[in-house]
OpenMM code with the backbone's topology and positions (N, CA, C; nanometers):
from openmm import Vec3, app, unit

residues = "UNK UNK UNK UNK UNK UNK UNK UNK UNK UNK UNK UNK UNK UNK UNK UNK UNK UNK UNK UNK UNK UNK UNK UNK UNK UNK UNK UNK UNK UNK UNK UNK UNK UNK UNK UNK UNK UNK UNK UNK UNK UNK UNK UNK UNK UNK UNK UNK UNK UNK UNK UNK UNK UNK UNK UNK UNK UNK UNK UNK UNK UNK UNK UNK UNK UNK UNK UNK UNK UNK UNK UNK UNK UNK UNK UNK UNK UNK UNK UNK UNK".split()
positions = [
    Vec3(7.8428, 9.9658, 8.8311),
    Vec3(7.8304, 10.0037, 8.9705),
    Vec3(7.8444, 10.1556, 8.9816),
    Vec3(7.7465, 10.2720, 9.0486),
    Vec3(7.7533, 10.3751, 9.0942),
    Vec3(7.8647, 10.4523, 9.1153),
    Vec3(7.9673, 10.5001, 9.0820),
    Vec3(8.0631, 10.5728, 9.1662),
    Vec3(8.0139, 10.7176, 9.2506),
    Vec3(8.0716, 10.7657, 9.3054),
    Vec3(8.0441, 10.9094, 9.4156),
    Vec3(8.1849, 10.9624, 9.4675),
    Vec3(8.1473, 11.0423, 9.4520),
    Vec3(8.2672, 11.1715, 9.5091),
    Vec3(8.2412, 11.2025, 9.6224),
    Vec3(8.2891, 11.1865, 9.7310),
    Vec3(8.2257, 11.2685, 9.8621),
    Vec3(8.3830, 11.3363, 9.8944),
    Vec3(8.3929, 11.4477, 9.9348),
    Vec3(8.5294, 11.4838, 9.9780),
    Vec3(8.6630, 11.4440, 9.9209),
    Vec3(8.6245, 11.4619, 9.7913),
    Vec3(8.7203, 11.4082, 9.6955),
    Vec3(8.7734, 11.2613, 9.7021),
    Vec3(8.7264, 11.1899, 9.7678),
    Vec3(8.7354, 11.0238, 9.7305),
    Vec3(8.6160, 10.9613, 9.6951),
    Vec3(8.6501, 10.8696, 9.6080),
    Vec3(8.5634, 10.8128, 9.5223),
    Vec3(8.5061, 10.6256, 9.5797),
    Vec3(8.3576, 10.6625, 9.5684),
    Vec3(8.3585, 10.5063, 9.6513),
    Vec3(8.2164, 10.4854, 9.5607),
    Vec3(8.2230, 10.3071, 9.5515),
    Vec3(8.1402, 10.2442, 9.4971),
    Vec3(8.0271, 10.1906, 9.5629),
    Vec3(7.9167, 10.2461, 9.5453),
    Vec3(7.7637, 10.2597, 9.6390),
    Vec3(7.6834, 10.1956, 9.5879),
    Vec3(7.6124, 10.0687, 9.6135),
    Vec3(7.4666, 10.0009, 9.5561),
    Vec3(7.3724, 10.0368, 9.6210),
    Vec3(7.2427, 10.0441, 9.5821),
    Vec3(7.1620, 9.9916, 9.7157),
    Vec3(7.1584, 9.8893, 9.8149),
    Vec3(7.2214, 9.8000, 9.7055),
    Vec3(7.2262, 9.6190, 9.8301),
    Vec3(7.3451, 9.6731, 9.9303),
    Vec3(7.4539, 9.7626, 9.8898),
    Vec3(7.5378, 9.8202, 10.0141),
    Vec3(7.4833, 9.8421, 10.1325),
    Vec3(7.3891, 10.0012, 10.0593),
    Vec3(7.3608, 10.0321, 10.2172),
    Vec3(7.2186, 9.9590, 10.2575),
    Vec3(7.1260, 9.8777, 10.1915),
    Vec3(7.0718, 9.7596, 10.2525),
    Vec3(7.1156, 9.6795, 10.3532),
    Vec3(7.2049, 9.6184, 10.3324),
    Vec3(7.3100, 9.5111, 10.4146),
    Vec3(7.3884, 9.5960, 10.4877),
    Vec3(7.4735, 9.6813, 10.5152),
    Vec3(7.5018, 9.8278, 10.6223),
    Vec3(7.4071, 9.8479, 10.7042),
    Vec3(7.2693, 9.8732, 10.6624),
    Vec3(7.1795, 9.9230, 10.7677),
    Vec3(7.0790, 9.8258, 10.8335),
    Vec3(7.1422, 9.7556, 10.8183),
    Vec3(6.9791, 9.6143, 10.8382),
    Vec3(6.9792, 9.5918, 11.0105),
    Vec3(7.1452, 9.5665, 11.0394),
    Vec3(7.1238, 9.5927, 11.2110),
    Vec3(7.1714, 9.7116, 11.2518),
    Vec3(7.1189, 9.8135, 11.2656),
    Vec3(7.1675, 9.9791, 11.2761),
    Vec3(7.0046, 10.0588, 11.3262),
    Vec3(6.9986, 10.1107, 11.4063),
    Vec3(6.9207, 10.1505, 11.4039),
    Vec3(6.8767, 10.3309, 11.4066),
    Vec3(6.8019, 10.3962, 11.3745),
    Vec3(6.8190, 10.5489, 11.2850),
    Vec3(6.8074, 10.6053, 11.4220),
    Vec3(6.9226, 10.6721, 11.3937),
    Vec3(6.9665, 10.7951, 11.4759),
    Vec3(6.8173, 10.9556, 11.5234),
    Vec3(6.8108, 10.9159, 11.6407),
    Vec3(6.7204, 11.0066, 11.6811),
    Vec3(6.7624, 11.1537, 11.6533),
    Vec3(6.7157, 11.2129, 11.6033),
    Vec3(6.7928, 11.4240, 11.5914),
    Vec3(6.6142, 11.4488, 11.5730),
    Vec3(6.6272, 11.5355, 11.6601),
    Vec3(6.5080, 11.6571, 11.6464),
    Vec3(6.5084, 11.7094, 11.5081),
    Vec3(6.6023, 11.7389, 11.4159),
    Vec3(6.6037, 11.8365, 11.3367),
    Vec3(6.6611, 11.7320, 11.1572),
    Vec3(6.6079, 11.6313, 11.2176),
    Vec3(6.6593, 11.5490, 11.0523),
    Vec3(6.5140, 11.5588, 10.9755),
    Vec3(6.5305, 11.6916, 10.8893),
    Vec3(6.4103, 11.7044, 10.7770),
    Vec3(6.4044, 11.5651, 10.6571),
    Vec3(6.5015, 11.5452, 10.6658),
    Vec3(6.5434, 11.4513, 10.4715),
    Vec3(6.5043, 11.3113, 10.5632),
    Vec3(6.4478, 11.2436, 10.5280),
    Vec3(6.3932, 11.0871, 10.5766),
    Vec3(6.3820, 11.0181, 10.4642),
    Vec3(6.4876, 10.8371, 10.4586),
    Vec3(6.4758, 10.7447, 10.3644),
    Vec3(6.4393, 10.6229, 10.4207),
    Vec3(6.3882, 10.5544, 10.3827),
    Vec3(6.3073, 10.4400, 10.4628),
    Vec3(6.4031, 10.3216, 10.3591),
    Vec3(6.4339, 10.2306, 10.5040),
    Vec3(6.5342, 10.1268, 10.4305),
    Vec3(6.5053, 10.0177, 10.5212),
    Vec3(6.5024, 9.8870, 10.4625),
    Vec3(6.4328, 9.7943, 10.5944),
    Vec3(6.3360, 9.8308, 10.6484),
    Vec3(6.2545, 9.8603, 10.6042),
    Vec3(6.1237, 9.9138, 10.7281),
    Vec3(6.1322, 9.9916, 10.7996),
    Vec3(6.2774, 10.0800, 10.8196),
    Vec3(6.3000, 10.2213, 10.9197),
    Vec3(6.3336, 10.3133, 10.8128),
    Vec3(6.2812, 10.4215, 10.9538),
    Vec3(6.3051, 10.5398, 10.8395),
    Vec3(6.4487, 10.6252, 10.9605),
    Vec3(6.5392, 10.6367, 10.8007),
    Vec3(6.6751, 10.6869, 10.8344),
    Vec3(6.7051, 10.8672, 10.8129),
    Vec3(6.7586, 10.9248, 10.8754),
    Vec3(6.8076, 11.0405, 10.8524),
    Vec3(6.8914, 11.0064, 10.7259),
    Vec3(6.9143, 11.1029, 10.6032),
    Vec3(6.9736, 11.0644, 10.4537),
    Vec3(7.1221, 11.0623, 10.4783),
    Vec3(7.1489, 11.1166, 10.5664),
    Vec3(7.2885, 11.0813, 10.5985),
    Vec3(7.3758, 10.9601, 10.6898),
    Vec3(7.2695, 10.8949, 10.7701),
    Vec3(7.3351, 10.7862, 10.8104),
    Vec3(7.3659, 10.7113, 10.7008),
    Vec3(7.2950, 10.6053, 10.6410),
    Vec3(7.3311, 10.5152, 10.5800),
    Vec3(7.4493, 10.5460, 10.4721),
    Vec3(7.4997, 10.6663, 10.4235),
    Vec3(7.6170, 10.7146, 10.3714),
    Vec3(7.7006, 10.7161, 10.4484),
    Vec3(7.6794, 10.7571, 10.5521),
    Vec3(7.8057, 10.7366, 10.6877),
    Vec3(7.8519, 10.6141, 10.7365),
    Vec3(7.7748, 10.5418, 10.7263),
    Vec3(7.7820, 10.3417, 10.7278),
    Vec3(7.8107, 10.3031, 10.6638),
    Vec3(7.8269, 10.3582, 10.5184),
    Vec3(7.8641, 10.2639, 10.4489),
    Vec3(8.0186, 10.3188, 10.3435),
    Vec3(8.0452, 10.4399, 10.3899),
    Vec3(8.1697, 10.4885, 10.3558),
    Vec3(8.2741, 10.4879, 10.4603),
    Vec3(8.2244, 10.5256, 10.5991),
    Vec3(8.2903, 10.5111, 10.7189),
    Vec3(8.3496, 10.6194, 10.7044),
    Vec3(8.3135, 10.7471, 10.6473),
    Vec3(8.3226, 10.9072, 10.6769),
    Vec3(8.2613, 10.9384, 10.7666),
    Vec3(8.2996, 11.0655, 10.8535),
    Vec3(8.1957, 11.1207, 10.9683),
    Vec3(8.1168, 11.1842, 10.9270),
    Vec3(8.0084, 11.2630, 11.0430),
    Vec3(7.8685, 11.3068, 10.9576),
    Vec3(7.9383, 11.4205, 10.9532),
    Vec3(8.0109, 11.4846, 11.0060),
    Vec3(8.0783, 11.6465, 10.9249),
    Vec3(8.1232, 11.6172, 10.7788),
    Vec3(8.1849, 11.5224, 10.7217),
    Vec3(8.2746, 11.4849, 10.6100),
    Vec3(8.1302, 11.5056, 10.4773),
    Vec3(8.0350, 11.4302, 10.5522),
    Vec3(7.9341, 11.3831, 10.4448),
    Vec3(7.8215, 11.5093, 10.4373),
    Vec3(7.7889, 11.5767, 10.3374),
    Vec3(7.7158, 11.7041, 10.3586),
    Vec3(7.5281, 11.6377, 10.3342),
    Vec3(7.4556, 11.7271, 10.3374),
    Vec3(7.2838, 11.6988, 10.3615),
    Vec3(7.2828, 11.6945, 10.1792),
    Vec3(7.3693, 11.7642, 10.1300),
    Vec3(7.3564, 11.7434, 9.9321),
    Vec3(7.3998, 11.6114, 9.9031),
    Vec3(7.5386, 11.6156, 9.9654),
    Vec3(7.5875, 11.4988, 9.9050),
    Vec3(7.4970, 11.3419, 9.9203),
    Vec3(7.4419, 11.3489, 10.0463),
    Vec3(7.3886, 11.2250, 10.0632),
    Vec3(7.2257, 11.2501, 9.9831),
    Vec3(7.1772, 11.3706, 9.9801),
    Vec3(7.0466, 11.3614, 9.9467),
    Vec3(7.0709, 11.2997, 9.7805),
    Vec3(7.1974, 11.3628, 9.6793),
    Vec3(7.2098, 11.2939, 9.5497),
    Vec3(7.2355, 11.1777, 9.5230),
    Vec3(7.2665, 11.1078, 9.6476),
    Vec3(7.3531, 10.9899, 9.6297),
    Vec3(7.1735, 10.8983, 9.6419),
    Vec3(7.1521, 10.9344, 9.7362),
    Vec3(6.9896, 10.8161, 9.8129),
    Vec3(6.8941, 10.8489, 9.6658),
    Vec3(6.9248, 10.9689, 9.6093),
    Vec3(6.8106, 10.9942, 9.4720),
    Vec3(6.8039, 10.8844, 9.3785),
    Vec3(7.0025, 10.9132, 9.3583),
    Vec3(7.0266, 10.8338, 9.2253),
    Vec3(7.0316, 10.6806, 9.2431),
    Vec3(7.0629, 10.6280, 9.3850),
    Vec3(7.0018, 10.4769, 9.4154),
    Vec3(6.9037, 10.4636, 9.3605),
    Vec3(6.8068, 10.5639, 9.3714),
    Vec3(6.6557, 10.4951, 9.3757),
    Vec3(6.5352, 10.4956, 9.4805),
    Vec3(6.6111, 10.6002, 9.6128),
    Vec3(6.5109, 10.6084, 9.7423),
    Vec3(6.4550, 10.7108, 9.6999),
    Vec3(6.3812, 10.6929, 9.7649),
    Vec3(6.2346, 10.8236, 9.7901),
    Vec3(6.2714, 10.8924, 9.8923),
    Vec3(6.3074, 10.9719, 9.8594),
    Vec3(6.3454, 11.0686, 9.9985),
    Vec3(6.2160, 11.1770, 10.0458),
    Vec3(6.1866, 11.1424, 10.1943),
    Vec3(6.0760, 11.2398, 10.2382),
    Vec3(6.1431, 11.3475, 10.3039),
    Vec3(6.0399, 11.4523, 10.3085),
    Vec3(6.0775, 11.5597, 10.3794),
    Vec3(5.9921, 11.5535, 10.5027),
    Vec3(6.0189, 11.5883, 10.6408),
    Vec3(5.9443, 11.6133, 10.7442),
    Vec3(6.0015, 11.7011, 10.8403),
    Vec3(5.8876, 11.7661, 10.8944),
    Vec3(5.9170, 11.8800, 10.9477),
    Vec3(5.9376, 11.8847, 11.1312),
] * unit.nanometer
topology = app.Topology()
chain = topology.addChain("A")
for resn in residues:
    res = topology.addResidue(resn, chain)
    for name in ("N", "CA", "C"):
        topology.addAtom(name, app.Element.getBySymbol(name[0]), res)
């Protein structure tokens, strides 16, 4: 199983995690979310589904930390402008 460091605590991340986390959630509207991961058929800002599924706030969780974490799952992370 995955481990991750976010803010110096350590938590165990699958994809089936934040699969099952995000399935009834729906992606946070922001004008300004460049990083996009598509999970269930929506496409998420890269930092929600890290925020759902650690239950850190979005200050705690940085745009790196979650972009390495969604890589090394296995998402495709888009960029949009």
């Amino acid at each position: 199983m995955p481990k991750f460091i976010i803010q110096s605590q350590e938590f165990d991340i699958t994809m089936n995690d934040i699969e099952e986390n995000m399935r009834n959630i729906e992606p946070q509207k922001r004008p300004r979310n460049m990083y996009m991961v598509a999970i269930n058929g929506k496409f998420f800002p890269i930092k929600q589904p890290i925020i759902a599924v650690t239950g850190l706030s979005m200050i705690e969780v940085t745009m790196l930390d979650a972009y390495l974490i969604m890589e090394k799952l296995g998402y495709c992370i888009q960029f949009q402008r």
